[in-house]
Structure formats: structure tokens, C-alpha cells
N, C-alpha and C positions, 0 to 999 in steps of 0.2 A: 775623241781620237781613238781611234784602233789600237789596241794596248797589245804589243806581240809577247810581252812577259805573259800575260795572263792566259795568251791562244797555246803559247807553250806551255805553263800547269794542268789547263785540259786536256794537253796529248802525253804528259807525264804522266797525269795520274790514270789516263785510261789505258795506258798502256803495261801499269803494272797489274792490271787484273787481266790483261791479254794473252801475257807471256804463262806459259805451261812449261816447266824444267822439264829439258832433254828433249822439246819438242821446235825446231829451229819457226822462227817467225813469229807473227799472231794467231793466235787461234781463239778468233772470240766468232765461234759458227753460232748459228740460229739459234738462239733457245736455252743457248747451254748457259753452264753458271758465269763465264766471263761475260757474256752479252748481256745479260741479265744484270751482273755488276758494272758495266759502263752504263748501261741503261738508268738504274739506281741514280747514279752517280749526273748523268744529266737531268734526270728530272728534276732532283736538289738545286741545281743550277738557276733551272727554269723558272722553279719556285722563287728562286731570288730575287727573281727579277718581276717581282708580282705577277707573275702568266699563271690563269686558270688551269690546273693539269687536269686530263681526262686519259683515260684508255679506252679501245673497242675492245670488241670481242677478238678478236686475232692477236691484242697486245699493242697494235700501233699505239703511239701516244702522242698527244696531240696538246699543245699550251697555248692560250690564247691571251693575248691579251687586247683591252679594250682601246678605241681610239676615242678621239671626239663625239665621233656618230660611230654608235654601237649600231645603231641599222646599217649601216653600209655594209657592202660585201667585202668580206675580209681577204687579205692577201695571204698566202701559206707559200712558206720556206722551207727547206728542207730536203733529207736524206738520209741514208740507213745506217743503221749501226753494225751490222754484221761484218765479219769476214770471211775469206774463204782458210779453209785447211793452210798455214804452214804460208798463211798470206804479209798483205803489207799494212802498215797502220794509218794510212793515209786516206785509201777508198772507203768512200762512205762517210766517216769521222769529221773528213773534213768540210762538207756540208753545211753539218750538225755545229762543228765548232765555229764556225765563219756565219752562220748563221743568228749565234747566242751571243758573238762580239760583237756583229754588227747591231743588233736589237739593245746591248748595254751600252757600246756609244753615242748611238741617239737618244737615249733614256740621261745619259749622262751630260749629253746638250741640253737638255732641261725642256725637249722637242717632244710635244705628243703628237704623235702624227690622226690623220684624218681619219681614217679607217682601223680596222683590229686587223691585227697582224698573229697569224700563228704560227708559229714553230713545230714540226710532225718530226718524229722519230719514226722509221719505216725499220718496220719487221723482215727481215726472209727477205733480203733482195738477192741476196745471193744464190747460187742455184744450186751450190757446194752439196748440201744435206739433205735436200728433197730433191733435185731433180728440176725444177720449175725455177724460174726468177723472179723479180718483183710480186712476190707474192704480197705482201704487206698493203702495197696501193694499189694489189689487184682485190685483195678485202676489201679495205677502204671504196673501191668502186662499185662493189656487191655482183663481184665476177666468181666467187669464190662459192661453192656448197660443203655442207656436211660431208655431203660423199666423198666430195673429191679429196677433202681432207683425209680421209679414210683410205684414199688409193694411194697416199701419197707415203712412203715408206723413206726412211734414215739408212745406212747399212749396218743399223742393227738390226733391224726388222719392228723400228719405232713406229708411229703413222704418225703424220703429223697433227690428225686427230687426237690421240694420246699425249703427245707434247702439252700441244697448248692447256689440258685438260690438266697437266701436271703441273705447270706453272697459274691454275687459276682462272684461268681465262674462259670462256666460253663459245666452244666452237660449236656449239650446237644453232647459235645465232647469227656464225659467219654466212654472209651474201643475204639476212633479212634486217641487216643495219646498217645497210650501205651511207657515206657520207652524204649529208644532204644541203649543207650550209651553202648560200650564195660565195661565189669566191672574185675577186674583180684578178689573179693573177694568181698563177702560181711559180717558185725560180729555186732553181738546186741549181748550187756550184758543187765540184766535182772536181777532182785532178782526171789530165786527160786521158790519164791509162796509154799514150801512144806519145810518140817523139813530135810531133808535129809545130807545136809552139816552142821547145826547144832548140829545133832544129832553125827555124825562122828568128830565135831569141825574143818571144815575144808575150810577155808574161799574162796576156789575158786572153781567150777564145772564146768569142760567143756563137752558140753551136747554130746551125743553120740545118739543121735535121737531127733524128735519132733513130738509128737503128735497130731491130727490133728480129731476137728469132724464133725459129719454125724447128723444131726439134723433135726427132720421133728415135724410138728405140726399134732394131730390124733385130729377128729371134728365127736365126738362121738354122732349122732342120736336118742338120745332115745325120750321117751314120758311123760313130765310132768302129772303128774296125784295128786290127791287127795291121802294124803299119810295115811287116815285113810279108805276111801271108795273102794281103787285098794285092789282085794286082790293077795297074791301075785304071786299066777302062770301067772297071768295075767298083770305082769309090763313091762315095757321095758325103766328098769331104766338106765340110762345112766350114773350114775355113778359106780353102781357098775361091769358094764363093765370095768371101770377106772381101779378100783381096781385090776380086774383080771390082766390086761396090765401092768401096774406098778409094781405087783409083779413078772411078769414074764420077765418085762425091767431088775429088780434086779436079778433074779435067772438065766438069761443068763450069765450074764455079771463075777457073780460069778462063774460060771462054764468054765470059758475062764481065764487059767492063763499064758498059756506059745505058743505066749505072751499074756501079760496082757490085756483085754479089762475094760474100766468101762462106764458105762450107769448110766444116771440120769435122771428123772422125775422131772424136775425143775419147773413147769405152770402146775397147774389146776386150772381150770375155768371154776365152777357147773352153772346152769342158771335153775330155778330163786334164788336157794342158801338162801333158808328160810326151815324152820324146819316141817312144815308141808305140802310140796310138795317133789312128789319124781324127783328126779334130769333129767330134760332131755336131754339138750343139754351141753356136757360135751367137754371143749378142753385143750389136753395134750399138754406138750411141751419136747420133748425128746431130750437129748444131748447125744452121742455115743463118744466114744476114745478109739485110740490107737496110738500106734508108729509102727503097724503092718496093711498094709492098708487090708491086705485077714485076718485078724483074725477080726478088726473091719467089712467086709463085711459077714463077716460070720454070726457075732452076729445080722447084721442088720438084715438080712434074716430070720432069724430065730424070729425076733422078729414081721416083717412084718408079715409072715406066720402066726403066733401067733395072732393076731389082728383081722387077716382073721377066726378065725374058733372063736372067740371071739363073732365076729361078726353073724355069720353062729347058730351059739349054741344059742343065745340070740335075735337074729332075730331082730339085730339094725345094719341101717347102719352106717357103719364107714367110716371116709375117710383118707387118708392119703396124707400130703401134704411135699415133701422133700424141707425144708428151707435153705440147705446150705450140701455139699459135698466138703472137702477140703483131700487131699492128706498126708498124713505123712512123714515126711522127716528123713530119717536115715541119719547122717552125713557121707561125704566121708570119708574112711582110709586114705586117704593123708592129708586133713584137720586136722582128730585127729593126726597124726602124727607130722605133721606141730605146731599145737597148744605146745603138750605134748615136745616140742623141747622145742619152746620157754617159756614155763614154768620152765622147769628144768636145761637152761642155763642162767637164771636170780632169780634161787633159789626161785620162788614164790611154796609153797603149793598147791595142789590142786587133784582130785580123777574127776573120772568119772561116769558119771548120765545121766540117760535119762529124758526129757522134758514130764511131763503129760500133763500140756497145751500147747495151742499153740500159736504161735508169728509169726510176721509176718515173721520173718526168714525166714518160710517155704515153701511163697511162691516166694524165690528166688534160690531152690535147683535146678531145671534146667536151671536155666538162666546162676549160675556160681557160684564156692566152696562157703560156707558157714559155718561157725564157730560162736559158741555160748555159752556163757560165763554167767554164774549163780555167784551172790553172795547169802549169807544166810538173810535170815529173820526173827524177831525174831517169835519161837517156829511154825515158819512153815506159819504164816498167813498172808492170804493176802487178797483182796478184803475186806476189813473189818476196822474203825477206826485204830484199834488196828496193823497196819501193821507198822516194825518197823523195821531199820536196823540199825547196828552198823558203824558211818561214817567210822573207819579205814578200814571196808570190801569195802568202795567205794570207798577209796581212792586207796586200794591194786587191789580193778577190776581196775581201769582208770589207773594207771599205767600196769598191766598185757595187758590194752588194746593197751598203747603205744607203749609196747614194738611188740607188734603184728601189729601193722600198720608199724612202724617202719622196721620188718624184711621183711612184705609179698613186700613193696611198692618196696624194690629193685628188680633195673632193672637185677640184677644177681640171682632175687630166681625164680626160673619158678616151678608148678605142675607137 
């Protein structure tokens, strides 16, 4: 049985290494000593439950444990441990925790299932501290180099080369150790980060896509000047080029519904950003989505193109720098099919939704099937203090998730 006493001591105790006095929320970012102490703190876990631990070179860490047939290709669970800044204790954690109930309730049915099943803790999902998202299972897939580790900077002016090097790790062999093990499935449960299942009251969602973004930083050129002395046919204000881009990031994105695209302006950053200079050097921070990888290139283009004559019209150079391009994953029909089975011959509730963000899920869609499992949160939030789930939703995902390890792991269900 799914034990909620116990699912609750793993969000207690990980949440006293999260909290930072005077800093509202979790703050357990990439790397730092909190994630590193919940990390600790799971692998113990893991350990107990007789799972081989291993780390990469990036830190991901990976527990396996054996089935009947150790040749078989193993099933892998799992999700990240990070937060964002000043975030909620739910995303990511709950995964990781629904994932190690559901593997000690089977273990505790005295059930060894058919195949090895592994549990991955993912590194960097978040994009909080570097800039990029799921970085962890973009290592894990040897999408990752040295260099890029090296470009990738904290706002202290850390790299994320440096990090990993200070916790031990070895980034000089990230993207030449990519994961290689046969896998027959991979599944991360998730809270939904969005109202959708609450708003429906309906405590399970099995995702039917993921979306996935296109992210570039734009390093607007203009010319500080005297903001009472310029007049003004003669400016080459930099940020009210901003202005024009950002409303036109918004008015694409609106104009793209089917399917859906959405575009954010998340980073500006005016220089010298006092009240009697006009703005010169201006830098944007643009986030793109979809669950539609040509409706999201669509929008990007059109938004580049737009920047270009922004540009052109205002006689400032722009630059555009693409910080990250990640792929959307529509879930296989055999996957949904396979899921909606085992939901309905174990009477659990639940509707089908697509993923506005993105998880690392996505990028293990061509490696091998993949399944994903949303509980509700309350009124939709997430990144945010206030992010709040109701345990019996956790307890109803980590059992739905057993029973899905449980069906895929046999050696008699094939794709």
C-alpha cells in the first residue's frame, strides 16, 4: 500500500534543508548546498531500498535496481530535484517522491517485477541559474559539451563548468558519456503547474504532449544620451525599440491558436536605468512554446524577422543570440493507449491534457516510449511560495504510477 505518512516525512525532511531564513519560499537552485542536501538525503533513501546508486558526470544520479531478467531493458522513473529562486516545494520533488513510494510498495508486496527498474534524479531542470532547462537529461542524452558548460554563466559570473567541478563532478566528460542502457519505457509524474485538473476536479492527467522552448537573448544597441539635451528625432533609444519587440513577441503569439503558441518577455535589462538618461543598451530575454514544433518555428520567425526591421527603422543594432532550442514531444498513441488501459482497469479517475511546460521527459521521446502523469495543484500555481498540493492527489499519482511499472515491466506486454 502507498504509505502517505511516509510520502509526507520525505517532503518534511526535504524541506528543511530548502528553507533559507529571510528568504520567502524554497530555494533549493542547481547546485547549491540545499539541492545537494535533498540529493544526500534521496540517495539514502534509494540505498534502502537495495537500488545500485551511480552518478554521471553532470551529477545526475541514477538507482537501479535488478528484476528477474537483468537483460531486459529497464524501465526509468523519474524527475528533478531543483527549484527555482523564492519557488514551491512541490515541482520536481514530487516525481522523485511518488516514484521511491511507489517502488517500496511493490517491494513491500513481496513482488519482484520482470525487468530493472530505475529511479534518476535530474540535475538543472530548471532554468533559474543557468539560463537553459533540463539540462540534466540533456547530459544524460550527450547533447551537452564542455564548451557549452563554459558559456553557461550564474549571476555571479559562476560557469556552470566551474560548479560542477566544485562539487566533484566531471564536466570535462559531459556529452562523451551519454546514457546508453536499453530502456522498454520511461514516466515522470509532475504536478500540473496549471489549473486544468482542478478546475475539471479531476485528480489524474495523462499528458498527451510536451511542450518544449526556443529561447534567445536580443542585445539591443542604442545610444545613452542626455534625456533633456537629445531631441527627439535624433535618439537611438534603446529601449524603446524594446518596447516595440515585446509588443510584438505578445501579439504573435496571440495570433497562433491552433495550435497554440505562447511567447514571454521574461528579462529586461535597461543600462544605465536612471531617470534622466535615455536607455542605451537594452537586453531582452525571450521564452517561445509549444507542443507544435512548426507552429512554434513559425512564430519564431516571424518574431526574428520583426526585430530585423525594428532594427532597420530605428537605425540600432540588434543582436540576436539563440540560448536554447529544445524539441516538443507529442506522446506516442500506444503510450496513451497503454496508460488509459491501466487507468481504467484499476478504476483510477482521470482526463487527458497537454503539457505547457516542459520536463525532462522530453527529452527521452526518441530514445524510447514515454508516459506522463500530472497531479493538480492548488489553483493552478506553481513556481511560487504558494504552490500547494493535496497529499491524497500524491498518494492516488504514486499508486497510478505502480500500477504502471507494474503492468509495462512484464515480460509478456511488448509495444
Amino acid at each position: 500500500m502507498i504509505n502517505k505518512e511516509r510520502i509526507t516525512t520525505h517532503f518534511n525532511v526535504i524541506r528543511t534543508v530548502s528553507v533559507i531564513p529571510g528568504i520567502p519560499g524554497i530555494n533549493r537552485l542547481a547546485f547549491t548546498d540545499p539541492d545537494w542536501q535533498a540529493r544526500a538525503f534521496l540517495i539514502a533513501r534509494l540505498e534502502s531500498l537495495g537500488m545500485k546508486v551511480r552518478e554521471d558526470s553532470f551529477g545526475n544520479v541514477i538507482a537501479r535496481l535488478e528484476g528477474k531478467n537483468p537483460n531486459a531493458p529497464a524501465i526509468m522513473v523519474g524527475s528533478h530535484t531543483d527549484s527555482v529562486p523564492m519557488g514551491g516545494h512541490y515541482d520536481g520533488l514530487s516525481g522523485i517522491v511518488a516514484a521511491i513510494e511507489a517502488l517500496q510498495s511493490i517491494q513491500e508486496d513481496g513482488i519482484e517485477l520482470d525487468c530493472p527498474i530505475e529511479i534518476v534524479l535530474f540535475m538543472c531542470e530548471e532554468s533559474s541559474r543557468f539560463g537553459v532547462a533540463t539540462l540534466g537529461s540533456q547530459a544524460m542524452r550527450g547533447e551537452l559539451t564542455p564548451e557549452f558548460l563554459k558559456e553557461r554563466t550564474d549571476k555571479d559570473g559562476n560557469t556552470l563548468y566551474d560548479v560542477l567541478k566544485s562539487r566533484g563532478l566531471s564536466p570535462d566528460l559531459v556529452g562523451s558519456d551519454p546514457y546508453t542502457s536499453p530502456l522498454k519505457a520511461f514516466f515522470e509524474l509532475h504536478i500540473e503547474q496549471g489549473s486544468v485538473l482542478e478546475e475539471a476536479g479531476c485528480p489524474l492527467g495523462i499528458v498527451t504532449g510536451i511542450s518544449a522552448p526556443t529561447r534567445y537573448k536580443v542585445s539591443i544597441h542604442g545610444t545613452a544620451n542626455h534625456s533633456g539635451a537629445t531631441p527627439m528625432p535624433l535618439r537611438r533609444d534603446g529601449l524603446c525599440a524594446a518596447a516595440e519587440i515585446i509588443l510584438d513577441v505578445e501579439a504573435t503569439a496571440k495570433a497562433t491558436n491552433h495550435p497554440a503558441v505562447v511567447a514571454t518577455v521574461g528579462v529586461i535589462d535597461a543600462v544605465p536605468g536612471v531617470m534622466n538618461v535615455i536607455p542605451g543598451e537594452v537586453t531582452l530575454g525571450i521564452d517561445i512554446r509549444s507542443i507544435s514544433a512548426e507552429a512554434k518555428k513559425q512564430v519564431v520567425d516571424h518574431i526574428l524577422d520583426n526585430i530585423q526591421r525594428v532594427a532597420q527603422k530605428r537605425d540600432i543594432v540588434i543582436d540576436t543570440y539563440e540560448m536554447s532550442k529544445q524539441t516538443p514531444l507529442p506522446i506516442a498513441p500506444e503510450m496513451l493507449t497503454f496508460m488509459e488501459k491501466v487507468a481504467v482497469d484499476n478504476g483510477y479517475p482521470y482526463m487527458l491534457l497537454p503539457s505547457g511546460a516542459g520536463h525532462d521527459a522530453m527529452n527521452w521521446g526518441d530514445y524510447t516510449k514515454v508516459g506522463m502523469v500530472f497531479i493538480p495543484c492548488k489553483n493552478g500555481i506553481s513556481h511560487n511560495p504558494a504552490e500547494h498540493i493535496d497529499l491524497d492527489d500524491i498518494v492516488l499519482g504514486a499508486r497510478y504510477l505502480e500500477s504502471l511499472l507494474k503492468a509495462a515491466s512484464s515480460d509478456s506486454f511488448q509495444w
